[in-house]
C-alpha positions in Angstrom: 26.7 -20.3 -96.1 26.3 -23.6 -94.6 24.0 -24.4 -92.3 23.5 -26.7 -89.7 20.8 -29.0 -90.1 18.5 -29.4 -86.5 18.3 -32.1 -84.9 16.0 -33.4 -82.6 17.2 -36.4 -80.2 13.6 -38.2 -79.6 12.0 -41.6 -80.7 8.7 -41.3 -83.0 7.0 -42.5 -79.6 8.3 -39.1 -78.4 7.2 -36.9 -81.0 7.9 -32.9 -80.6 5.7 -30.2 -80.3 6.8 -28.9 -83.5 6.6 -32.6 -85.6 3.2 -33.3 -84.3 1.4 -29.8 -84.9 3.4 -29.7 -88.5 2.0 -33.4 -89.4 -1.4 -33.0 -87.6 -1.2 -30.2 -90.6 0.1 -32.0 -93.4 -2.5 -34.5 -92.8 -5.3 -31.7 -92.6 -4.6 -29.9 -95.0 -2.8 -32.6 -97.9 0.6 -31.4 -98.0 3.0 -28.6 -96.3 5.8 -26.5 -97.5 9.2 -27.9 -97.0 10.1 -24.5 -95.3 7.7 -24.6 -93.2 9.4 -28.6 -91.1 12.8 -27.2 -91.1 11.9 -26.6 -87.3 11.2 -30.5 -87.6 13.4 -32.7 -89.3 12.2 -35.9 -87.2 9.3 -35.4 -89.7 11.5 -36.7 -92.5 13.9 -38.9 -90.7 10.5 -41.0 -89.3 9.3 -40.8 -93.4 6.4 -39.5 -91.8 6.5 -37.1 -95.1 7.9 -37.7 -98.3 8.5 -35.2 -102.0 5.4 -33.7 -103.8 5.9 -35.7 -107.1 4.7 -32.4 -108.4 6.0 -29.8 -106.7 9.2 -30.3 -105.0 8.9 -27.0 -102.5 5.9 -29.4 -101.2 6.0 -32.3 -98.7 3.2 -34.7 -98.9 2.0 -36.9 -95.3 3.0 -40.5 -95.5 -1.0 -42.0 -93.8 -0.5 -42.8 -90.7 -1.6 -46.2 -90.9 1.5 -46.6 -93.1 3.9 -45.3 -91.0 2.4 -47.6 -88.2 2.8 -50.5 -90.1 6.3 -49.5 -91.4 7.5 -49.5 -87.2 5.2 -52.6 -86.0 6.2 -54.9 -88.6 9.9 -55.1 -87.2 9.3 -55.2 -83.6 6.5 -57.8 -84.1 9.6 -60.0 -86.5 11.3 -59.4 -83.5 8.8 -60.4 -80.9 8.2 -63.9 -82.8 11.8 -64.7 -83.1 12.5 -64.2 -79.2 9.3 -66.2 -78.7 11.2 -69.2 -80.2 13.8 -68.2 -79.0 12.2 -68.6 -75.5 10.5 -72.0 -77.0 13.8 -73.1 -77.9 15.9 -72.6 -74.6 12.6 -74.2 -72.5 12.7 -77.1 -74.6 16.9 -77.6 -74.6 16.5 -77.6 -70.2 13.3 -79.1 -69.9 15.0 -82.6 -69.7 16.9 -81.2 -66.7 13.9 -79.6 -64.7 13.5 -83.1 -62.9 16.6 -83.4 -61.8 17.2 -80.2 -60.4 14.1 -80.3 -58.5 15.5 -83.3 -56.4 18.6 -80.8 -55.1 16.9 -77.6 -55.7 16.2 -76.6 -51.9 19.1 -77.5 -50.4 21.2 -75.7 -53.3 19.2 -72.4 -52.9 19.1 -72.7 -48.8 22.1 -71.1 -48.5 23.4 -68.0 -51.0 26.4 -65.7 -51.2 25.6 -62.0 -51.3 28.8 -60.1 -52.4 29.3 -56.7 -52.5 26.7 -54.0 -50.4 24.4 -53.2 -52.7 23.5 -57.1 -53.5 23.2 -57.5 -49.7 21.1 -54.6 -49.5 19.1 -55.4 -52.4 18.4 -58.6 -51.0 17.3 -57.4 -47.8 14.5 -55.0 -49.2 13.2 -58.0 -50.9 13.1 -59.8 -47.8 12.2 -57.4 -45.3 8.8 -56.2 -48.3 7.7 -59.6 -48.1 7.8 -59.9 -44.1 4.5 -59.8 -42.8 4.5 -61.1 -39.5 8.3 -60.6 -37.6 11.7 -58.9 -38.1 14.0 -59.4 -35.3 17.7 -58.2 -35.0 20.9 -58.0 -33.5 22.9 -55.2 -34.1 26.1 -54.4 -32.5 26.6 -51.2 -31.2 29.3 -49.6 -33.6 28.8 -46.5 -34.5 26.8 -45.9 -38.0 27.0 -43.0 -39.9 24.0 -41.2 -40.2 23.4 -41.8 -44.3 23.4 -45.5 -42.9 20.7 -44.9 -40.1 18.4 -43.2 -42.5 18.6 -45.9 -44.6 17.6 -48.2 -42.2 15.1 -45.9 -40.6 13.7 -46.3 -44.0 13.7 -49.8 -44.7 11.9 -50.7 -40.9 9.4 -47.9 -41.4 7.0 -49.6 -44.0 7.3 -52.7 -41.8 5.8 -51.0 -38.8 3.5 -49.4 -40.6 1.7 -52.5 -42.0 1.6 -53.9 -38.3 4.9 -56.4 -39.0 6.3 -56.6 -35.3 10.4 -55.5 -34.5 12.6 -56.5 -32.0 16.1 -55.8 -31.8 18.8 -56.7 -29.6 21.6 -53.6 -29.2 24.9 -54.3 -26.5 24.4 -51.9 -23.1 27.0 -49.2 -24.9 23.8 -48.5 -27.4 22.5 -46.5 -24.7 25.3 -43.6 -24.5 25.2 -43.6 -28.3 23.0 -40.1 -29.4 22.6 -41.3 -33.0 20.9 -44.9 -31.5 18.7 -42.8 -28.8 17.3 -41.3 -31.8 17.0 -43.7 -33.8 14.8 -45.5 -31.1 12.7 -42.4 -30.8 11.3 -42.9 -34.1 9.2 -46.1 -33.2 8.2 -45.0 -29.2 4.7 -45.9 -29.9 5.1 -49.2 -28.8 5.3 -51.3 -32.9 9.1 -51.9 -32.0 11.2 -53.2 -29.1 14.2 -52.9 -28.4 16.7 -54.5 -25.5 20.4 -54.4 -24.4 22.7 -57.2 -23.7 26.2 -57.1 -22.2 27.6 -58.8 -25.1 26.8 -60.0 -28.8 29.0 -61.7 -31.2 28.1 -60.3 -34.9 25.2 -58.8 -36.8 22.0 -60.9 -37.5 18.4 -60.4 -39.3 15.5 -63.1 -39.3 12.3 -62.3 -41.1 9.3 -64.3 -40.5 11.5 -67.0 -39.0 12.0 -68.6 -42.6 15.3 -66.2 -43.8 17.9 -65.1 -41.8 21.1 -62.8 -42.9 24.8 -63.0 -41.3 27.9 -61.6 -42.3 30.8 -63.5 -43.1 33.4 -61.1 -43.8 34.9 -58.7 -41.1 34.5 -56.1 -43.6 30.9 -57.0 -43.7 31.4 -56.8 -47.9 30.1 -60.6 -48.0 27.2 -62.0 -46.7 25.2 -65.4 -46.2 21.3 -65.7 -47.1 19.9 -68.3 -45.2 16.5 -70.4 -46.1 17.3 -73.4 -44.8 14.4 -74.5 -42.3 17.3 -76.1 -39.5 19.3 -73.6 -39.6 16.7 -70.3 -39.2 14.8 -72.1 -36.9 18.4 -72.6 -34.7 19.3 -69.1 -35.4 15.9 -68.0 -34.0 16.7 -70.0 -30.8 19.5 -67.9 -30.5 18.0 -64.8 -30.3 15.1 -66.0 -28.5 18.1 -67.3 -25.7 19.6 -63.8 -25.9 16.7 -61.8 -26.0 15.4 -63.2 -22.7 18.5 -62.0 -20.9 18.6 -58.5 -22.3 17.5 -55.5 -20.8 14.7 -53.3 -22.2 16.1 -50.0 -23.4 13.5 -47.9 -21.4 14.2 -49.5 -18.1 17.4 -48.2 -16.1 21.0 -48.6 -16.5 22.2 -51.8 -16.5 25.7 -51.2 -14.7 24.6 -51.3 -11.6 27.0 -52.2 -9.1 26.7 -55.5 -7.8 27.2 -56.7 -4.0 30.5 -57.7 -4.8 31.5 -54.2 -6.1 31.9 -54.8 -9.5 29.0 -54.3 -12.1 27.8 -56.2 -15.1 29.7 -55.1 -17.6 33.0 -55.8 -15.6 31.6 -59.1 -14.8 31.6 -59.5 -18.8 35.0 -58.1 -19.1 36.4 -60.5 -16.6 34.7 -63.4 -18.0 36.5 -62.6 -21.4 40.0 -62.0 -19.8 39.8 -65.3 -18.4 39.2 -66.6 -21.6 42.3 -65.1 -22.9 40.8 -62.3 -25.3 42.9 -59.5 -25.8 41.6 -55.7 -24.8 40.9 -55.1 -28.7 38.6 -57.8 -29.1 36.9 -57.3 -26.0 36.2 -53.6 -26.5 34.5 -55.1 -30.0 32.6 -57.7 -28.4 30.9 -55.3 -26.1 30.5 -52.4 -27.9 32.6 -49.8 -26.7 36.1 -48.4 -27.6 39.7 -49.8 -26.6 40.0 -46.9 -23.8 37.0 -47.2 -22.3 37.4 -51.1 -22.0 40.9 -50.2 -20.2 39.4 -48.0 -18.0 37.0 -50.9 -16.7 39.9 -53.4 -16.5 42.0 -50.8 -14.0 38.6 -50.5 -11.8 38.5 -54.5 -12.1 42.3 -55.0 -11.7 42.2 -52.0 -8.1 38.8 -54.0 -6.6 41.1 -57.5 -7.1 44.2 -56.1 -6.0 45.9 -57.6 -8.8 49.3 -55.7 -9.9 49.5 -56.8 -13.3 47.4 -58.5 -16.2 48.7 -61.5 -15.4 48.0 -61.8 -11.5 44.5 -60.2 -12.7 43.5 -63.2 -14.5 44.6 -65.6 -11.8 42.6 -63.3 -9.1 39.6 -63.4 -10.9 39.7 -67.1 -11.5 40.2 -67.8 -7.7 37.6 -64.8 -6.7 34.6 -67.1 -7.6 33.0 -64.1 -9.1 32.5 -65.6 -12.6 30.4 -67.9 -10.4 28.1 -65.8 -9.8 25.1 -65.3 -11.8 24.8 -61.4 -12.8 
């Protein structure tokens, strides 16, 4: 009959139940039958026993000092060669330290994250070292929920250690039920939270020394920015925004303004005039293609206009961009 000899899949830093009771044993006691380890074969393929010179139905314990030595001694050989190793490559780039120090900070200022997860990864590193600020801009597009809970995640340890929040949403974020809840979470007061008629793209500043943007529409690329200039104009930005937003616990913002028309056709007007198509207006503020069509035939009826055209030239001649809203 042949049998199947047992293996067991462990390292000797792992030992099993079995190989250390059956050792523990073999050193107690001098020696222990060979039938008695075939439950343990590790025992022999560590060489943590070895033959009975004078009885081969024995097994005698190799000391365990031995069998110590026997596994140090390669991982220390191995430990001193990557040591010069290390030695070796400090010494071959040492002569170039210096001159990489002169273009150092402007050459790490700026850095491409490809791909999610190295933009995510680099925004728990930034947002665990923020100690003082996190503001943000986010675009109201609908997440899916997996994507909210991660967030809710990654802004929870910040409140909790007293690190402030303050995010900008467009006026859309308040019909959205995943984004009411999601603002629930932090009602005591640690996080703040505005809308605006319009924002442009997606932006993150942390302690007002980095600051994350997209650059792909895709949002599968993304810029890491340390330059001082350029965070410092960044936080300007939000700063200009966030003084013209809206706090999400104060009313609706579409109120209808004495000339009939509320804010958020006074937005859509302002970007027909600038020749943006109903697509990209519907992105700009927040809200789908149908809904911005709906507000353009409310906006086209109060001007009288009769085609998209005449609506343009109306609302350039109506003075209503004029206005301040």
């Amino acid at each position: 009959m042949n049998r199947t000899k047992a293996t067991h899949p462990h390292s000797v830093t792992e030992l099993c139940a079995d190989g250390s009771r059956l050792y523990a044993n073999a050193l107690r006691m001098g020696r222990v039958s060979r039938a008695d380890v075939e439950s343990a074969p590790c025992l022999m393929e560590f060489t943590l026993l070895h033959p009975d010179p004078d009885d081969a139905t024995w097994l005698r314990p190799v000391p365990p000092s031995v069998a110590l030595a026997q596994r140090l001694n390669p991982l220390e050989h191995e430990i001193t060669e990557r040591r010069r190793l290390s030695i070796e490559l400090a010494d071959s780039f040492e002569p170039f330290m210096a001159l990489s120090a002169q273009v150092t900070a402007s050459t790490h200022s700026i850095t491409v994250l490809e791909g999610l997860d190295r933009i995510n990864t680099a925004l728990d590193l930034a947002t665990a070292q923020c100690q003082n600020e996190m503001v943000t801009v986010q675009p109201s597009h609908r997440h899916p929920e997996g994507r909210l809970i991660a967030a809710l995640d990654r802004d929870r340890p910040l409140i909790e250690r007293g690190v402030r929040i303050r995010t900008l949403y467009q006026h859309t974020a308040r019909y959205s039920p995943e984004r009411l809840a999601w603002v629930d979470q932090f009602t005591d007061g640690k996080a703040e939270y505005r809308t605006i008629d319009e924002l442009v793209e997606r932006l993150i500043i942390c302690d007002e020394t980095v600051a994350f943007i997209p650059i792909s529409d895709d949002r599968q690329v993304a810029l890491e920015l340390r330059h001082p200039g350029l965070v410092r104009y960044l936080v300007k930005v939000f700063e200009f925004m966030w003084g013209r937003a809206v706090p999400l616990s104060a009313g609706a913002p579409y109120e209808t303004a004495p000339d009939g028309l509320t804010d958020i056709q006074h937005s859509i007007a302002k970007l027909l005039v600038e020749g943006h198509v109903d697509e990209a207006i519907a992105r700009r503020l927040g809200m789908n293609v149908r809904t911005c069509r709906t507000h353009i035939a409310k906006l086209a009826t109060a001007l009288g206009s009769g085609s998209r055209a005449q609506l343009g030239f109306l609302i350039a001649q109506s003075g209503i961009l004029d206005q301040e809203h």
